[in-house]
C-alpha positions as CSV (number, residue, x, y, z in Angstrom):
1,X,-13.1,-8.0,-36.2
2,X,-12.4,-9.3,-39.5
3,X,-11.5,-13.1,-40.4
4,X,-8.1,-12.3,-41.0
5,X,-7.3,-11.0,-37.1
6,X,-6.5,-13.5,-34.6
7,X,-10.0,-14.4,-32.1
8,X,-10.5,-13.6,-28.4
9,X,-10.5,-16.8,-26.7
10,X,-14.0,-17.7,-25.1
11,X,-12.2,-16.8,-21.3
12,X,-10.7,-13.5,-22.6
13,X,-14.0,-12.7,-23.8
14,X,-15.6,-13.9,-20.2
15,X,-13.0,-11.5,-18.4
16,X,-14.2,-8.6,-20.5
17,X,-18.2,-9.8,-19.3
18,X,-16.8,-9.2,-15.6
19,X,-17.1,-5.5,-16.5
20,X,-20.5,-5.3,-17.3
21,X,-22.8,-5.0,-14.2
22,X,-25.9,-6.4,-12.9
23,X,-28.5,-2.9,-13.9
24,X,-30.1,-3.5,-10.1
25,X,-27.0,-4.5,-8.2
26,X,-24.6,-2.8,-10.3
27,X,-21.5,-4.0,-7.8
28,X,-21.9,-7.7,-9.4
29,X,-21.1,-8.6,-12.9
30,X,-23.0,-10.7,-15.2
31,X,-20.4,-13.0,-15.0
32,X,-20.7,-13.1,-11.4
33,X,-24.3,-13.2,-11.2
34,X,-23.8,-16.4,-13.1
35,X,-26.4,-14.9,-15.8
36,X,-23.7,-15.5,-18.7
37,X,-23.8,-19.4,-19.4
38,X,-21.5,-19.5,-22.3
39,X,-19.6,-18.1,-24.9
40,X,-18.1,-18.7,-28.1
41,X,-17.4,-18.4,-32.0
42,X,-19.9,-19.3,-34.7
43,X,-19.4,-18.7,-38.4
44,X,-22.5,-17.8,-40.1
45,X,-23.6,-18.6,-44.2
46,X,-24.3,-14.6,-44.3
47,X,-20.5,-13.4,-43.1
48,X,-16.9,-14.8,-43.6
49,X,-16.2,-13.5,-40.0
50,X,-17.9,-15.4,-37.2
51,X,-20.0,-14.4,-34.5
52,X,-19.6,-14.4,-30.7
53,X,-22.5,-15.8,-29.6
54,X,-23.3,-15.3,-25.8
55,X,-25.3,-17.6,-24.4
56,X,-27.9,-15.8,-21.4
57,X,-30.0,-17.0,-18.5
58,X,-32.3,-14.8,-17.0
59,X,-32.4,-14.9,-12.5
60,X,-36.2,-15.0,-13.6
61,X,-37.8,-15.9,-16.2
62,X,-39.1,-12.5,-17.5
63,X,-36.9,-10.6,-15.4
64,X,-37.2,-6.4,-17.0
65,X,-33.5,-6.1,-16.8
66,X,-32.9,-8.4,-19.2
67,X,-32.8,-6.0,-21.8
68,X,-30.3,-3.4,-20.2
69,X,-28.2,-6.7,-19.6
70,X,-27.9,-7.6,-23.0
71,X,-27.2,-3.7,-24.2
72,X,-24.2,-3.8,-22.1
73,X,-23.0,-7.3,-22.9
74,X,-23.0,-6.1,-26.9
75,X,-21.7,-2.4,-25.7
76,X,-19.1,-3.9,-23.7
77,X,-18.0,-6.3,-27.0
78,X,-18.2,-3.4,-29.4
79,X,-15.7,-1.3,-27.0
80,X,-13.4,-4.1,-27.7
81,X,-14.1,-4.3,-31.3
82,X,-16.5,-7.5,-31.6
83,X,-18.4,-5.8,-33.9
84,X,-20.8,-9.7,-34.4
85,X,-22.6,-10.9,-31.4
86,X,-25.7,-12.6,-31.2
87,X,-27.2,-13.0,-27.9
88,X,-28.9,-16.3,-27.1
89,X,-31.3,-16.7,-23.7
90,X,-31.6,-19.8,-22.4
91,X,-34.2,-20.5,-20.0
92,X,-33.9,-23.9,-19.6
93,X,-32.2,-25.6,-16.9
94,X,-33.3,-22.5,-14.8
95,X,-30.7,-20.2,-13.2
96,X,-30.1,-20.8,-9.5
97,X,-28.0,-18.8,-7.2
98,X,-25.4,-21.7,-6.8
99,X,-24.1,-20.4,-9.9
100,X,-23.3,-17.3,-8.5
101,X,-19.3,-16.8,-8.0
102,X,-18.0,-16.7,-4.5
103,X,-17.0,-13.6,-5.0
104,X,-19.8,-12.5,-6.6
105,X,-21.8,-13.3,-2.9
106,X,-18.8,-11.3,-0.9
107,X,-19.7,-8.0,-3.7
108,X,-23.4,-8.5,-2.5
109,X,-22.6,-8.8,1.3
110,X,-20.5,-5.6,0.9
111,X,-22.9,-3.9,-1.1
112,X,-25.5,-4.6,2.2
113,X,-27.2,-7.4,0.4
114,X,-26.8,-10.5,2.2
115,X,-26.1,-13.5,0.2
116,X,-27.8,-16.2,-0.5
117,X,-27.2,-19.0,2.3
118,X,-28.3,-22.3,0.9
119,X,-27.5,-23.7,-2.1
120,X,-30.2,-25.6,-4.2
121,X,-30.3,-29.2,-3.6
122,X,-31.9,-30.4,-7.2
123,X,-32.7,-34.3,-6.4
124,X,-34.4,-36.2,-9.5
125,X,-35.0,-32.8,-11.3
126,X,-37.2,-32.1,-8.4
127,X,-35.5,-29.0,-6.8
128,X,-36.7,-29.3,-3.1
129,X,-35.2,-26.3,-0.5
130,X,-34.8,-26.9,3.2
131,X,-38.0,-26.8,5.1
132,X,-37.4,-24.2,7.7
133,X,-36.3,-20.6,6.7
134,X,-32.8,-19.8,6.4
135,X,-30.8,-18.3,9.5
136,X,-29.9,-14.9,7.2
137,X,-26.6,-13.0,8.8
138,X,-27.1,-8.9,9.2
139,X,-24.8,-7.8,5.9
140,X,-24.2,-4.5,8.2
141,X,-23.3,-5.8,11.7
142,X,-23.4,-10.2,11.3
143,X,-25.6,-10.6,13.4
144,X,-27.4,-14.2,13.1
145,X,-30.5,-12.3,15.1
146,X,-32.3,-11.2,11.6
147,X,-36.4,-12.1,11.1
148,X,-37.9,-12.1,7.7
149,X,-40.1,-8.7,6.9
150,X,-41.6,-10.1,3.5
151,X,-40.9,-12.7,0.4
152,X,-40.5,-9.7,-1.5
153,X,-37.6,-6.8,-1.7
154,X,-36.9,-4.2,-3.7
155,X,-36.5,-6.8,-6.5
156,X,-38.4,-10.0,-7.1
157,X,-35.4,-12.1,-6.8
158,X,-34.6,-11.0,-2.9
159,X,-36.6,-10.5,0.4
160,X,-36.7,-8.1,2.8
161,X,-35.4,-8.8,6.5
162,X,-34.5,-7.0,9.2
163,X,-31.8,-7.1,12.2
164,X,-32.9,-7.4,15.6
165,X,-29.2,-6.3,16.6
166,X,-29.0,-2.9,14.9
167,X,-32.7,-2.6,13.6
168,X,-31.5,-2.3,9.9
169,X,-33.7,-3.5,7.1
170,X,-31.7,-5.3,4.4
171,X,-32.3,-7.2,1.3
172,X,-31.6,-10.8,0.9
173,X,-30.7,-12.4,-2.4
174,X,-33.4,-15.4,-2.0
175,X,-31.8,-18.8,-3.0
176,X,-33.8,-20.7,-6.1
């Protein structure tokens, strides 16, 4: 884009972010996911044309996907001819599933991830959860008969459970 051309607003540019999926749950956006905090213009001293600058939070801190994330944020921006971007991650506050979108959570369910069901209660910057484990609906058949198999799924950021009703194992996207 050159200085002279008119700017993508900020939400334009977010709508274009709704194409670019999550690498390990590719049926979610990084929109959706909630991983893209903000966006906007910047001029720099080295161009005359500003830079979009995308503001990123990772689901966890280190998380290896990261990278591939940020590849197709800049791909997706090139494709509609943002040649400047500058991608910024912010770790701090931490990401927490209640910024997921609503529909980002009905993708998951239909993808045969169920959602996270809580949403993170942080009190005096102490983040506290709720103290008995969640009641986690079967994403294949809804059942509310599900058990817990381990803290730990295919990813870190979901568990594994298991319906009692149609013996499936499933993955659920664990609330932080």
């Amino acid at each position: 884009m050159t200085s002279q051309q008119q700017l993508p607003s900020a939400e334009q540019i977010r709508d274009w972010l709704h194409q670019v999926p999550d690498p390990e749950i590719p049926v979610i956006s990084v929109i959706d996911l909630g991983i893209v905090r903000d966006v906007r213009w910047q001029q720099t001293a080295e161009s005359d044309a500003p830079e979009c600058v995308v503001i990123i939070t990772p689901t966890y801190s280190g998380c290896p996907a990261m990278e591939v994330i940020a590849t197709g944020i800049r791909e997706a921006l090139l494709a509609k001819g943002i040649h400047q971007v500058r991608l910024e991650t912010q770790l701090s506050p931490a990401w927490s599933t209640d910024w997921m979108s609503e529909a980002g959570k009905q993708k998951l369910q239909g993808y045969g991830i169920a959602p996270p069901v809580q949403q993170v209660i942080n009190l005096s910057g102490i983040r506290r959860h709720a103290i008995n484990d969640p009641v986690v609906p079967c994403p294949q058949c809804g059942s509310s008969e599900t058990r817990l198999v381990s803290q730990f799924g295919s990813t870190a950021c979901k568990a594994l459970y298991t319906c009692k009703s149609c013996l499936e194992p499933f993955d659920y996207f664990k609330c932080h």
